[in-house]
C-alpha positions as CSV (number, residue, x, y, z in Angstrom):
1,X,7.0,46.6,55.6
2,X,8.0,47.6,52.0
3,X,9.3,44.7,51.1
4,X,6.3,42.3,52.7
5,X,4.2,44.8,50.2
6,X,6.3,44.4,47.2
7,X,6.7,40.6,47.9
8,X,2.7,40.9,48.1
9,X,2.9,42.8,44.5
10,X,5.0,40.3,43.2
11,X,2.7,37.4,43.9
12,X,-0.2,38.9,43.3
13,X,1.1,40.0,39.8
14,X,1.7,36.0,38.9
15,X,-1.5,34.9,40.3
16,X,-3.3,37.5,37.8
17,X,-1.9,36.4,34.5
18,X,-0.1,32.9,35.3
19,X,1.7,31.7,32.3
20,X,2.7,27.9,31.0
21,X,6.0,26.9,29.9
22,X,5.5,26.5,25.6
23,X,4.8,22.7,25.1
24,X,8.2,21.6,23.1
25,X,7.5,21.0,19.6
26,X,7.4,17.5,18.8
27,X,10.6,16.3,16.9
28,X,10.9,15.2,13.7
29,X,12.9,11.3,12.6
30,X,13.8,12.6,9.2
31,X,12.0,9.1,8.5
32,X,9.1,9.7,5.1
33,X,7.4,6.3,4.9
34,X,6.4,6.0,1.3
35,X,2.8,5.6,0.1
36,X,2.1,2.2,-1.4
37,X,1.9,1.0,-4.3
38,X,-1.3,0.7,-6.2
39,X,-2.6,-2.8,-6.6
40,X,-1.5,-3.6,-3.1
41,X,-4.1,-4.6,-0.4
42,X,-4.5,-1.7,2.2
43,X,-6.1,-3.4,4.9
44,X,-6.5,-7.2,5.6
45,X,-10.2,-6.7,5.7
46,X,-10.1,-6.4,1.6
47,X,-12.8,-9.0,-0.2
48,X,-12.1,-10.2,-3.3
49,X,-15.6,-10.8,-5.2
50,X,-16.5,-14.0,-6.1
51,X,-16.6,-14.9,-9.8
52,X,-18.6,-17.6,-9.6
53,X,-20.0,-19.4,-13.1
54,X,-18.5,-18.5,-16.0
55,X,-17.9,-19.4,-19.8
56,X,-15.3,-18.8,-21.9
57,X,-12.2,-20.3,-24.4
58,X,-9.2,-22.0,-22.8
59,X,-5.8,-20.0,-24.0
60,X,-3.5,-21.6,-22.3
61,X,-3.8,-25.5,-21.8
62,X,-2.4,-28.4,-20.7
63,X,-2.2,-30.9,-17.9
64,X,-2.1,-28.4,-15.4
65,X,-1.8,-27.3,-12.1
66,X,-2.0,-24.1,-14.5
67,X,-4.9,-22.8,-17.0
68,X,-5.8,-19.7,-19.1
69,X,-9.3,-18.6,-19.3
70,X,-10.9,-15.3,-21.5
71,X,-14.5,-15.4,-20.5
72,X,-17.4,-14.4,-23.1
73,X,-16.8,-10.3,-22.0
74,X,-12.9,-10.3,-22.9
75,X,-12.2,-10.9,-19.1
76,X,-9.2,-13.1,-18.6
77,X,-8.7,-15.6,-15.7
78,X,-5.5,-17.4,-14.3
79,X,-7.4,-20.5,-13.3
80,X,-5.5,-23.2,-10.8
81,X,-6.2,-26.6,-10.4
82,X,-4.4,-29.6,-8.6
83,X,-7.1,-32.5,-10.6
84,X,-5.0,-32.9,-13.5
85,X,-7.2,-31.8,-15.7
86,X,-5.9,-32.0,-18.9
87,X,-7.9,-28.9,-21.2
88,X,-6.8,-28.2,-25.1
89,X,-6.2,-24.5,-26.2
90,X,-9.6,-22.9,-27.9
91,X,-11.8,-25.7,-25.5
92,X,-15.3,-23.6,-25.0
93,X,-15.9,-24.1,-21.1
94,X,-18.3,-23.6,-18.3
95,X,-16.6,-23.0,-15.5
96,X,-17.0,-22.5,-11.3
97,X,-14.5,-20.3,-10.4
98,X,-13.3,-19.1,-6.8
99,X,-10.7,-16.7,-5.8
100,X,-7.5,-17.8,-5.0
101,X,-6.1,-17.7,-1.8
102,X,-2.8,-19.5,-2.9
103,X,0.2,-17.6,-4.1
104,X,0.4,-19.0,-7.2
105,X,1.8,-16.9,-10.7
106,X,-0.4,-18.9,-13.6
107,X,0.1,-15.9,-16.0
108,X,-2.1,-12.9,-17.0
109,X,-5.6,-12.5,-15.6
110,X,-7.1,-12.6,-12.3
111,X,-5.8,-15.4,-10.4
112,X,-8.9,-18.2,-9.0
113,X,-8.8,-21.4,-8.4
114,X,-11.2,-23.9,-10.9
115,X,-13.7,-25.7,-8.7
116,X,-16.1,-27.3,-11.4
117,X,-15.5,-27.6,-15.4
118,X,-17.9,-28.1,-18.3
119,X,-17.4,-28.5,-21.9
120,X,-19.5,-26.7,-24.1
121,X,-20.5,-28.3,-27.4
């Protein structure tokens, strides 16, 4: 009988505080993934504004595909175009811009591609 009362004891002593195993910690790869550099898109979702109309002096020229643009406010523009347009360095334009979706380097300045082109007199 003592023992049916301690085995009693016994489980009435874990039913009255029951305790759970420690969840493991989780484990580390030793991997640090480096921030990114700034400039770089974050999320696909980023817009690029439209430019739209524009004026401005041509410094870099020539036949293309390639152009340099420094609007009226200092800004300058990598302009692309596959017209073979053929523009003269210190031409005073009026220009349609849109952003770029190509991957191409035409120099300094934010890369769009030339839609329309005016000459200014």
């Amino acid at each position: 009988m003592k023992f049916i009362g301690a085995l009693l004891l016994i489980a009435l002593t874990a039913c009255a505080s029951p305790t759970t195993p420690a969840a493991p910690a989780p484990a580390s790869s030793g991997i640090s993934v480096p921030p990114l550099p700034s400039g770089i898109a974050k999320t696909p979702t980023d817009k690029i504004a439209d430019p739209g109309w524009t004026e401005g002096w041509i410094v870099r020229g020539g036949t293309g595909p390639c152009y340099g643009l420094l609007d009226l406010d200092g800004k300058p523009y990598a302009m692309y175009s596959d017209e073979g347009l053929t523009l003269a360095k210190g031409d005073h334009v009026r220009v349609r811009v849109i952003p770029s979706r190509l991957r191409i380097d035409c120099g300094e300045g934010e890369p769009v591609r030339l839609e329309v082109l005016e000459h200014v007199s």
